[in-house]
C-alpha positions in Angstrom: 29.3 6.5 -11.7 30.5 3.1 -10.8 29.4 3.8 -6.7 26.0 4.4 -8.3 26.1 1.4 -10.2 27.0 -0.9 -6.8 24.3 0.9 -5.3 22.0 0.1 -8.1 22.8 -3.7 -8.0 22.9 -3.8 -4.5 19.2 -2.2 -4.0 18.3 -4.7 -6.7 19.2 -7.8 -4.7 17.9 -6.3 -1.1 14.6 -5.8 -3.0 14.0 -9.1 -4.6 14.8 -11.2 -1.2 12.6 -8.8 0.5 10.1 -9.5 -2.1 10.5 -12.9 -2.3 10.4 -13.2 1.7 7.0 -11.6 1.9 5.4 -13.6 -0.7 6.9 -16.8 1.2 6.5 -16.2 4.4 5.6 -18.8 6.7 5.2 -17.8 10.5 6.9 -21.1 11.8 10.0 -20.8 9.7 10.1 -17.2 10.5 10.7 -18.4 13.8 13.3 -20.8 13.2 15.4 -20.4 9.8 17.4 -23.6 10.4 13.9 -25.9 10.8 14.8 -27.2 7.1 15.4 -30.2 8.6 12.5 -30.5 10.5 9.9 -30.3 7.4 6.7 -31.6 8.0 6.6 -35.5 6.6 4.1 -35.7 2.7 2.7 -38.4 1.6 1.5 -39.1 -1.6 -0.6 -42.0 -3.1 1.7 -45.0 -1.8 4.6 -43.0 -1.1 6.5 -41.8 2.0 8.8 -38.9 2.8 11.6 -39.2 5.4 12.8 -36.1 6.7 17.2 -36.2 7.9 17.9 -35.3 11.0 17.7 -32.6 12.3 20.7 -29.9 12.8 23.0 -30.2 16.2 23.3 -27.2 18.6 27.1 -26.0 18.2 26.5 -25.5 21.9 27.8 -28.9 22.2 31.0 -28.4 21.6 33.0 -26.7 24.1 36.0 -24.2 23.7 36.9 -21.9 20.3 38.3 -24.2 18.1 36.0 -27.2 18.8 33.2 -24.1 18.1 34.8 -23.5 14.9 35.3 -26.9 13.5 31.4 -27.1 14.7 30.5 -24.3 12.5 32.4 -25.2 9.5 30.1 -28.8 9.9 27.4 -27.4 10.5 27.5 -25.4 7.1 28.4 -27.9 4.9 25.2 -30.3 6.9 22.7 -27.6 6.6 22.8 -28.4 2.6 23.8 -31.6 2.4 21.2 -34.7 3.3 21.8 -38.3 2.9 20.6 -40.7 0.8 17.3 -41.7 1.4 17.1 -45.5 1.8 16.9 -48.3 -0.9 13.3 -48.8 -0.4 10.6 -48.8 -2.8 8.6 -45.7 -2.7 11.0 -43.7 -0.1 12.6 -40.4 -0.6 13.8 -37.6 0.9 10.8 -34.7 1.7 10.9 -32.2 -0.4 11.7 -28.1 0.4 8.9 -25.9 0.3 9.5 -22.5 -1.6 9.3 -20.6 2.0 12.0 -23.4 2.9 13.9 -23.1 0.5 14.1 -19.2 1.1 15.2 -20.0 4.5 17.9 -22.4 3.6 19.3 -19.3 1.6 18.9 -16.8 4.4 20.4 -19.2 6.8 23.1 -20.3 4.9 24.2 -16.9 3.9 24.4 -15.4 7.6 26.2 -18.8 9.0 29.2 -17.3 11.0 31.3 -19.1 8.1 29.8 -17.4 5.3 30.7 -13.9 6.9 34.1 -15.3 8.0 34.5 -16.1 4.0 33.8 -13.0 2.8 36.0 -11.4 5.1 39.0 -13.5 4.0 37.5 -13.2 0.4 37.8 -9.1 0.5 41.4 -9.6 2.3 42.7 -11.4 -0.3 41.3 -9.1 -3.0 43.0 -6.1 -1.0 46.1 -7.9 -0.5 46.4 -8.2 -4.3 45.1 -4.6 -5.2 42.0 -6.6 -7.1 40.1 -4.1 -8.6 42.0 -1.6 -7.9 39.2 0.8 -8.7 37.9 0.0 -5.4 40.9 1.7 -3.4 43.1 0.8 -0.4 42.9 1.4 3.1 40.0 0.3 5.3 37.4 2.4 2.5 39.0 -0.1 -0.3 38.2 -2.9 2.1 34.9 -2.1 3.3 33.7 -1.4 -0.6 35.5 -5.1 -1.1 33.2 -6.2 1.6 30.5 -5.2 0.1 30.9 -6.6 -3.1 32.3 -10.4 -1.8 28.6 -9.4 0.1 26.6 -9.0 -2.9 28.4 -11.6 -4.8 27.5 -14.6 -2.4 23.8 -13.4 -2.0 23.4 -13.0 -5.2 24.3 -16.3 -6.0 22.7 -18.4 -3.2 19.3 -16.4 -4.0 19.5 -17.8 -7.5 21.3 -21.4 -7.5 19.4 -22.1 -3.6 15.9 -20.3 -4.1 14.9 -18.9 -7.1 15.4 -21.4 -9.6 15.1 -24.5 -7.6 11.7 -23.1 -7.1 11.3 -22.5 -10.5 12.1 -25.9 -11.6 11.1 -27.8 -8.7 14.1 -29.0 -8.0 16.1 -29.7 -4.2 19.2 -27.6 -3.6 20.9 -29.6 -1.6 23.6 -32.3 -2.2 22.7 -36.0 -1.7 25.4 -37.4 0.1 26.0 -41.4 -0.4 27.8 -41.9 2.2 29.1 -45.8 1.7 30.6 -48.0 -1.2 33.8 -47.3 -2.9 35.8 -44.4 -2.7 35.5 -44.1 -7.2 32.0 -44.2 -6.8 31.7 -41.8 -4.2 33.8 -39.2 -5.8 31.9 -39.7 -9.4 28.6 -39.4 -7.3 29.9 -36.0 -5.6 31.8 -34.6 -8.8 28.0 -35.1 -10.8 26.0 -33.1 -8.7 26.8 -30.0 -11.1 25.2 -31.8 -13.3 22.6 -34.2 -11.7 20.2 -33.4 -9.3 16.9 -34.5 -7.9 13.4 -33.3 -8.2 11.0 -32.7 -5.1 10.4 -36.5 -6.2 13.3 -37.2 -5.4 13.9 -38.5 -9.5 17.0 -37.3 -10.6 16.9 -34.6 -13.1 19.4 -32.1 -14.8 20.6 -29.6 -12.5 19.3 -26.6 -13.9 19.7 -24.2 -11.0 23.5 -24.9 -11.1 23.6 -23.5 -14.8 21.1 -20.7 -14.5 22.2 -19.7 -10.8 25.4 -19.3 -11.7 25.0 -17.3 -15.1 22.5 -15.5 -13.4 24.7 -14.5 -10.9 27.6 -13.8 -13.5 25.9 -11.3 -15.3 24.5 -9.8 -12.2 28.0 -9.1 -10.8 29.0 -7.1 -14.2 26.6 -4.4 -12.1 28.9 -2.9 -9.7 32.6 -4.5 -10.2 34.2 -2.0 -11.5 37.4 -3.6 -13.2 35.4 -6.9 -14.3 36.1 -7.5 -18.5 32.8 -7.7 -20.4 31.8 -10.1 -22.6 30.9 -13.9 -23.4 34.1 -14.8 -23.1 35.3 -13.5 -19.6 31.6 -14.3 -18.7 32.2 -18.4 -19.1 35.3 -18.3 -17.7 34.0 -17.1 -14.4 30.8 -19.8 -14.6 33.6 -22.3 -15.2 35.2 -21.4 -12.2 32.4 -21.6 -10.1 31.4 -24.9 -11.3 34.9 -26.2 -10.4 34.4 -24.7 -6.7 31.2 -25.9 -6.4 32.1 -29.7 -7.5 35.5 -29.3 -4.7 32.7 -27.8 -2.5 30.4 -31.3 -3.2 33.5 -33.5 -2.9 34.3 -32.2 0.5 30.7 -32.5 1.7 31.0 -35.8 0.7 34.1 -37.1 2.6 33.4 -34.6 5.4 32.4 -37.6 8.0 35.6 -39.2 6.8 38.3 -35.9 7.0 36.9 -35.2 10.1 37.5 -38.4 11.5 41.3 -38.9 10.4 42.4 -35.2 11.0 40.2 -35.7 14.5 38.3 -32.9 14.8 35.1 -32.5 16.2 32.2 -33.9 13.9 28.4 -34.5 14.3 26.5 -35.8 11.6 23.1 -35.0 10.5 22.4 -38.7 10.1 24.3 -39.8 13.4 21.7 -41.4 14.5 21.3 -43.7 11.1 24.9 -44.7 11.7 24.5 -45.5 15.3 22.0 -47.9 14.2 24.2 -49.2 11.8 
């Protein structure tokens, strides 16, 4: 009964991105899933759009752990822009709902993200979490599965479907410069603030409904997860608190790269040069 359920849940979420890919398909992002940085510039009446730079090839770094350290920046960049600048009538361009879809695909097959749930279902087996779901390499492969369902399930809603919704950008706005207080109350309020395609701020509703979205999908197919309103907030306030640690490192991630001296390319590298 419970496998049933998994694979319930599991055809569920392979159905709606399928779905939702067909209806936002776009031939030159089907070429290119990590061209979110490279969206076409919008103008409206008096207003511009600047676009951050684009994503650096992890080819430039040689040797494994340089590779690694590359990959673990370039997954934090891909959903993090800067600040657009202090000008009158500037903002960042806004996502598309086809690029938006692609940010999600792109972000949930990064080399990092499967590296995650491996160490995610490892952890789980090491501690017999679930223990409905078994030992041995079957117990770890159905742990897999489900760390698997769990991140899609909630980058589809908190990175796609209800930014769409509410016309709102996924990404985190990084500041970048002024004091380290202000910085960390900028990063810690993303849960809570966010930005239209307008760049305006607005409350960040795909946060909320992402998350408790992806909550009550999960009640699906774990098998050992308590029901109820109760366990149910305890598990959104969870991930709330890892997604403000998550914005807090994207945040100082130029600076921690720097002290601990491991490779780093920025996305706006070529503002700061300038600079």
């Amino acid at each position: 009964m419970h496998y049933d359920k998994v694979n319930r849940a599991r055809a569920i979420i392979l159905v709606s991105v399928v779905l939702t890919g067909t209806l936002f398909s776009d031939p030159a992002l089907s070429q290119n899933p990590d061209s979110t940085g490279d969206t076409p510039k919008i103008q409206w009446a008096e207003e511009t759009c600047i676009n951050p730079p684009p994503l650096f090839d992890v080819n430039e770094f040689p040797g494994p752990i340089k590779k690694t350290a590359a990959y673990v920046s370039r997954k934090l960049e891909r959903t993090t822009v800067p600040e657009p600048p202090r000008r009158p009538g500037t903002t960042i361009c806004a996502l598309e709902a086809q690029q938006r879809f692609a940010l999600f695909v792109s972000d949930s097959f990064d080399p990092v993200s499967f590296a995650g749930r491996a160490f995610t279902a490892g952890w789980a087996q090491w501690w017999n979490d679930e223990p409905k779901l078994g030992q041995g390499t079957k117990g770890y492969a159905r742990r897999y599965g489900v760390a698997t369902a769990d991140q899609f399930s909630r980058g589809f809603f908190t990175t796609f479907l209800y930014p769409s919704i509410f016309k709102e950008d996924p990404r985190y706005y990084r500041m970048g410069e002024g004091s380290f207080q202000n910085r960390l109350i900028h990063a810690m309020s993303h849960i809570i603030v966010a930005h239209q395609n307008s760049g305006v701020a607005m409350f960040n509703f795909s946060e909320w409904f992402g998350l408790t979205s992806s909550v009550a999908l999960r009640n699906l197919y774990h098998p050992d997860r308590l029901r109820g309103f109760e366990p149910a907030a305890r598990r959104v306030e969870v991930g709330l608190a890892s997604d403000m640690a998550t914005d807090i490192f994207r945040e100082f991630w130029p600076e921690i790269s720097r002290k601990l001296k491991i490779p780093f390319v920025s996305r706006d590298r070529s503002h700061d040069e300038k600079d």
